[in-house]
C-alpha positions in Angstrom: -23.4 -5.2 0.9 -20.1 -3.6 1.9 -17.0 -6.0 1.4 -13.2 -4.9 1.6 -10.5 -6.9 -0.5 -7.0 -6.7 0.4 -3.9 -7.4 -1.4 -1.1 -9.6 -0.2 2.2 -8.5 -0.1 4.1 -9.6 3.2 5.2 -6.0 4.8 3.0 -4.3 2.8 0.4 -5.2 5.1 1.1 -2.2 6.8 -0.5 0.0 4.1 -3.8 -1.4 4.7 -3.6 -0.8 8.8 -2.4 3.1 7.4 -6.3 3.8 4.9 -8.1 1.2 7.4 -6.8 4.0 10.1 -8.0 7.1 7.8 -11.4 5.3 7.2 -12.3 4.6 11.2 -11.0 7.9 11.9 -13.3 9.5 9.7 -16.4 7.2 9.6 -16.4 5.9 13.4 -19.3 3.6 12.7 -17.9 2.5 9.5 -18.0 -1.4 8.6 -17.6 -4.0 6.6 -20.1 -7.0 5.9 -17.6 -8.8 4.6 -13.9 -9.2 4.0 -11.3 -11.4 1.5 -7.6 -11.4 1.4 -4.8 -13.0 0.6 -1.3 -14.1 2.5 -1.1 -10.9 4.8 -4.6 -9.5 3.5 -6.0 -12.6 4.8 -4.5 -12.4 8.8 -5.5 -8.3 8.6 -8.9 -9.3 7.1 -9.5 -11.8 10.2 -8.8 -8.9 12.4 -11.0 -6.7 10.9 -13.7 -9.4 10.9 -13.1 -10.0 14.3 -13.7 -6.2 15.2 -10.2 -6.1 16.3 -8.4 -3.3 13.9 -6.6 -1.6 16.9 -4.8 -4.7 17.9 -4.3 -4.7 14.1 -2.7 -1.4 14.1 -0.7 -1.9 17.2 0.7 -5.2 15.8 1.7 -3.1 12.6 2.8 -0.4 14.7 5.4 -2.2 17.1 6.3 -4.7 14.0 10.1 -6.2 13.8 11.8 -9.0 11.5 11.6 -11.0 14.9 8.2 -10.8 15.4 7.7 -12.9 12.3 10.8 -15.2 11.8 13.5 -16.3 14.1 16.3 -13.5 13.7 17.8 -10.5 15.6 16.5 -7.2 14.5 19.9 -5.4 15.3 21.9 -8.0 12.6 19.3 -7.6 10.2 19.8 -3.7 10.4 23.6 -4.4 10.4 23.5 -6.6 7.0 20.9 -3.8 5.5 22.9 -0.9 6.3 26.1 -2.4 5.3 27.7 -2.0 8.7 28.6 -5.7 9.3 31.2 -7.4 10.6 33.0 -10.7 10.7 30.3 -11.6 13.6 27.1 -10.7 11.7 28.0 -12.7 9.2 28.8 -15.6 11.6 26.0 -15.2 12.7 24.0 -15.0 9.4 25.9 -18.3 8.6 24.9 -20.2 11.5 21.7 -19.3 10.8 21.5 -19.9 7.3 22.6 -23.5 7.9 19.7 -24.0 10.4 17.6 -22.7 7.7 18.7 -25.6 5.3 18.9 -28.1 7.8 14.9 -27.3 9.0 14.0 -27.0 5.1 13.2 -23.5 5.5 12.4 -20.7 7.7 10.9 -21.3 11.2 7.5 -19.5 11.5 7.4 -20.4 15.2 7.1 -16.7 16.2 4.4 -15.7 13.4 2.1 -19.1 14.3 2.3 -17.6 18.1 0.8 -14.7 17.3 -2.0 -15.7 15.4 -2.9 -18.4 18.3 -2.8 -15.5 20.4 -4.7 -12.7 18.3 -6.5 -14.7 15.5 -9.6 -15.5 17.8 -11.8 -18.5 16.2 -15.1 -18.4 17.9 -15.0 -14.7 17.3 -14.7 -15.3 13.0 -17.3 -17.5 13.2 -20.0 -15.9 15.3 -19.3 -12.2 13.8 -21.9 -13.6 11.0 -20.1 -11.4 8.6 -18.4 -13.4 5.0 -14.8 -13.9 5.4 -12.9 -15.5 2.3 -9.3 -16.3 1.8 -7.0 -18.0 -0.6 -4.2 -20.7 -0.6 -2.7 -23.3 -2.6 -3.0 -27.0 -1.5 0.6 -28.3 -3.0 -0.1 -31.8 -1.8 -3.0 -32.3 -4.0 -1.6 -31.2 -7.7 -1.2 -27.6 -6.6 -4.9 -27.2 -6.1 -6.2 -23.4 -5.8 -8.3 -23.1 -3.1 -10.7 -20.0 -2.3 -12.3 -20.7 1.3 -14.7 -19.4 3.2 -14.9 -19.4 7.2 -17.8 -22.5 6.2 -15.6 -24.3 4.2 -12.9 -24.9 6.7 -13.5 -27.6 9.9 -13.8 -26.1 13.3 -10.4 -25.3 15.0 -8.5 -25.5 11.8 -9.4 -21.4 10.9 -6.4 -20.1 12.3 -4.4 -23.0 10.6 -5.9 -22.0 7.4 -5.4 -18.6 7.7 -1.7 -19.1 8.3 -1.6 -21.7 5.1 -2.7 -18.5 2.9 0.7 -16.9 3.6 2.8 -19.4 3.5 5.8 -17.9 1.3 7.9 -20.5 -0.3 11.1 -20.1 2.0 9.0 -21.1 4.8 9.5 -24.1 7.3 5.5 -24.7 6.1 3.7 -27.1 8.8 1.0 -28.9 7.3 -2.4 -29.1 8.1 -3.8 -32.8 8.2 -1.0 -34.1 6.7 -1.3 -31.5 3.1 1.0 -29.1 2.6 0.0 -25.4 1.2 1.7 -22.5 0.0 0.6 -18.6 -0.3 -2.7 -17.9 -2.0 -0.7 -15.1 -3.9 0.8 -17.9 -6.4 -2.9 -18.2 -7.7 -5.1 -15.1 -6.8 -3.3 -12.5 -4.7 -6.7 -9.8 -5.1 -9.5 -12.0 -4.5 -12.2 -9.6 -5.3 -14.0 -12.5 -7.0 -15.2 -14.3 -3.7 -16.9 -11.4 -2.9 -18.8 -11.1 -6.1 -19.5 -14.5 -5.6 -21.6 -13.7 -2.2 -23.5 -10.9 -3.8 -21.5 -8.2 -3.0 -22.1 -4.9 -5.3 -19.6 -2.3 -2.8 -16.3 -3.6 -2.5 -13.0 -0.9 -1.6 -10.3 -2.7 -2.6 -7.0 -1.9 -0.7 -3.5 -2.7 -3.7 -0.3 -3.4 -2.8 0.7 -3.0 -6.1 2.1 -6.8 -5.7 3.4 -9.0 -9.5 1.7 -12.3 -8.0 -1.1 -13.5 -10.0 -4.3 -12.0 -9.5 -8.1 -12.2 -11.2 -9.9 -9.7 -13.2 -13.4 -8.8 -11.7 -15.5 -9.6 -15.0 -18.8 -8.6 -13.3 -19.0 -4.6 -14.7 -22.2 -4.0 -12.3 -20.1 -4.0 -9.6 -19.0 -0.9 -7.7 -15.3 -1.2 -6.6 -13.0 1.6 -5.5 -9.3 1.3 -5.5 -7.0 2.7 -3.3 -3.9 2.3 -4.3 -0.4 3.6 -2.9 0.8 6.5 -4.1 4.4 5.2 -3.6 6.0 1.8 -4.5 6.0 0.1 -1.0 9.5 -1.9 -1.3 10.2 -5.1 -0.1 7.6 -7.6 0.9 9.9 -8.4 3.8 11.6 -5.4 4.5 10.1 -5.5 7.9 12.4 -2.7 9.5 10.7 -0.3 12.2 11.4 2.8 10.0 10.0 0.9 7.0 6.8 -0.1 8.7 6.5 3.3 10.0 6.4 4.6 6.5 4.2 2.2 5.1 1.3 3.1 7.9 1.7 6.5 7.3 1.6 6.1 3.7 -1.4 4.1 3.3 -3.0 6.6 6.0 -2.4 10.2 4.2 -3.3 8.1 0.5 -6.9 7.1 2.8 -7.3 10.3 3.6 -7.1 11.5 -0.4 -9.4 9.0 -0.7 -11.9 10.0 1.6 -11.6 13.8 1.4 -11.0 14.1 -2.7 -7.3 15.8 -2.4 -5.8 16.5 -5.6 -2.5 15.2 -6.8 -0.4 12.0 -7.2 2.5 12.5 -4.3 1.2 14.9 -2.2 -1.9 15.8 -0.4 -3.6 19.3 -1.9 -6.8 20.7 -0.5 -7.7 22.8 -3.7 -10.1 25.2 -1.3 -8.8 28.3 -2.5 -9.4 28.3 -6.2 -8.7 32.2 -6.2 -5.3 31.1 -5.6 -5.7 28.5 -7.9 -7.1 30.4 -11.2 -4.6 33.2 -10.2 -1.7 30.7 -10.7 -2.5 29.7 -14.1 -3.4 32.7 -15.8 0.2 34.1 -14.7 1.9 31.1 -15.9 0.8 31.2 -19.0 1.7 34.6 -19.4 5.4 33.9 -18.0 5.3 31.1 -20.2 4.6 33.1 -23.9 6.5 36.1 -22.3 9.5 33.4 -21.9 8.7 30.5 -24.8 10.9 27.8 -24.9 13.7 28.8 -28.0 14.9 25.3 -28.3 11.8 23.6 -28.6 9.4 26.9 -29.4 6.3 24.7 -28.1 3.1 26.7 -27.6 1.6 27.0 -24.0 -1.0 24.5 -25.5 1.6 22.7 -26.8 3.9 22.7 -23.6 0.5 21.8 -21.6 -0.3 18.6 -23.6 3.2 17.3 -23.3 2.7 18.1 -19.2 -0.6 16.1 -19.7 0.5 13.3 -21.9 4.1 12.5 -19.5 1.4 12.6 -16.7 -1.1 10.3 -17.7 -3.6 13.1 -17.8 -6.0 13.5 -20.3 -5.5 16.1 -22.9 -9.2 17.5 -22.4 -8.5 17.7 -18.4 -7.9 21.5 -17.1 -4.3 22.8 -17.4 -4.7 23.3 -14.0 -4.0 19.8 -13.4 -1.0 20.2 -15.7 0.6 22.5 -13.0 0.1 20.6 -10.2 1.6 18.0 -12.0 4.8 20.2 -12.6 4.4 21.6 -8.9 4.3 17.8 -7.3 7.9 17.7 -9.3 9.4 20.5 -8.2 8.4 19.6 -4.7 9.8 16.0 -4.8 12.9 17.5 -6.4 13.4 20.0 -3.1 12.4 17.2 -0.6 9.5 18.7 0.5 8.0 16.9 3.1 4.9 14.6 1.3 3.3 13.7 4.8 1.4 17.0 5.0 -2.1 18.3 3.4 -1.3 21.1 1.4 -3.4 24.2 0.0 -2.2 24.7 -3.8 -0.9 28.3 -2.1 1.3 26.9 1.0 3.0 24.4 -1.4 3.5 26.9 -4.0 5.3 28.7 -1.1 7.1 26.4 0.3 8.7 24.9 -3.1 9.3 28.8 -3.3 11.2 29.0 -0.9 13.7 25.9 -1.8 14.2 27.0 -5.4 18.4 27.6 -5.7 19.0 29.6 -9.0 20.9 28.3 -11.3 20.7 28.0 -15.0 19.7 24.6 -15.1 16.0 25.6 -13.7 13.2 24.7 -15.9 10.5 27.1 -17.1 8.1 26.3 -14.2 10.9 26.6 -11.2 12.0 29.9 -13.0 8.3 31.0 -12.8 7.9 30.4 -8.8 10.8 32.1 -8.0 9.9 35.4 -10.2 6.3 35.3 -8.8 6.7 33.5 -5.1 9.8 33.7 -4.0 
């Protein structure tokens, strides 16, 4: 069986609408038989279980700090920015007394929108495993890892919410117990998958520091995807932010899916003319123009390269390069939202390259051969 696992992480969310998008673009008929998360990978999961990933998207997609807490998206941006004024922070005052007065955060506006898009009937009947995690605080902090079974009809949505409860929350409790987020005890719950016989899980990171178990069971086929770019702030739930994360966890589901080469940016290697070309003349422009200070061989030079990469040494040098190239393109703010051939990179970094004498060897080699 097929089962996806998906990270918490608040905001971060967003990454797994971004692959999930790459994945049902690809594989239209592509599904899951079952799904676990945690905090926000357990309201996405219940979406995907429900068959409902474009309202997912579209949630992600039109997200704002005030669709999840009670706060104006334009002060928010004002106190981020640093462009605030004596009635911002009024206003964060006022607010921040309300907060302490209602023992945390209201979650009135998230709870709305999982009675209106979290659909019960349609979790249960979907006969497909869904599992998420929470912590019941009332009961000696008791770790809890549910299952649609385990929880009593009309109390799913409830549950659901109780997985990301974040501490500075306004939490309401559910039959008179109080929970908190799942992430303090298992915030990658790969294990209740295992647990119901799954032997295919993709496993969507966050990259998140909450606790989370080791999958002990080494029969088990799991892929990871994981970002190719720290995703911020859990909470950092600013348009341009989300925007980024969606698109960043779609172009890292599409190196997924399609095998693209490199750890920033996207590189269809399909011309390995190009390819072979490129290393053969940097290592000659490399032994014609050795290093004097450090007088490191090519090999030398390439296990360093390998080594600073976390490469292997036995890997190609050609892997070394595009490891130097990916630098040299982040360095020029070349856009990473793009997939690449190994030649059109190599041109554009090219074409960005300012001389100067504080080029290394590699920048000094595109512009003699490229530019």
């Amino acid at each position: 069986m097929r089962g996806l696992v998906l990270e918490g992480g608040g905001v971060k969310g967003a990454f797994h609408a971004g692959v999930l998008k790459a994945f049902f673009e690809n594989y239209p008929n592509y599904a899951f038989d079952g799904v676990a998360g945690t905090s926000i990978g357990a309201l996405n999961g219940a979406l995907i279980i429900q068959d409902d990933f474009d309202v997912c998207y579209d949630l992600w997609k039109n997200a704002s700090p005030s669709m999840v807490v009670d706060i104006d998206d334009t002060e928010i941006e004002k106190i981020i920015s640093g462009r605030y004024s004596l009635s911002t922070i009024a206003y964060f005052l006022k607010k921040f007394s309300k907060v302490i007065g209602n023992k945390g955060l209201s979650i009135d506006k998230l709870e709305e929108l999982v009675d209106k898009y979290i659909d019960e009937e349609k979790l249960r009947s979907s006969n497909k495993v869904f599992g998420i995690v929470t912590v019941n605080i009332s009961d000696n902090w008791e770790a809890l890892e549910l299952f649609i079974e385990d929880i009593p009809n009309g109390e799913l949505g409830a549950y659901i919410m109780a997985s990301a409860y974040f501490p500075a929350f306004n939490r309401p409790n559910i039959n008179g117990k109080n929970f908190m987020d799942g992430g303090l005890y298992n915030n990658l719950p790969i294990n209740l998958l295992v647990r119901k016989g799954f032997t295919d899980l993709l496993v969507i990171r966050t990259m998140s520091k909450m606790p989370r178990h080791k999958n002990v069971d080494g029969s088990i086929k799991i892929d990871y995807i994981e970002p190719s770019e720290d995703l911020g702030k859990s909470f950092d739930f600013r348009k341009k932010n989300v925007d980024f994360l969606l698109k960043l966890g779609y172009f890292d589901g599409l190196r997924y899916i399609h095998n693209y080469l490199g750890k920033k940016f996207y590189i269809n290697n399909k011309n390995t003319n190009f390819s072979n070309k490129l290393l053969k003349k940097f290592k000659k422009f490399y032994e014609d123009n050795i290093d004097i200070d450090t007088n490191n061989t090519y090999a030398e030079f390439m296990v360093n390269i390998k080594q600073d990469n976390q490469l292997s040494v036995l890997d190609d040098d050609f892997y070394a390069i595009l490891m130097l190239l990916e630098q040299v393109a982040s360095k020029y703010n070349i856009d990473k939202f793009n997939i690449y051939t190994v030649e059109k990179l190599v041109k554009n970094v090219s074409t960005k390259i300012v001389e100067n004498e504080e080029l290394n060897i590699f920048e000094k080699f595109l512009i003699e051969e490229y530019k």
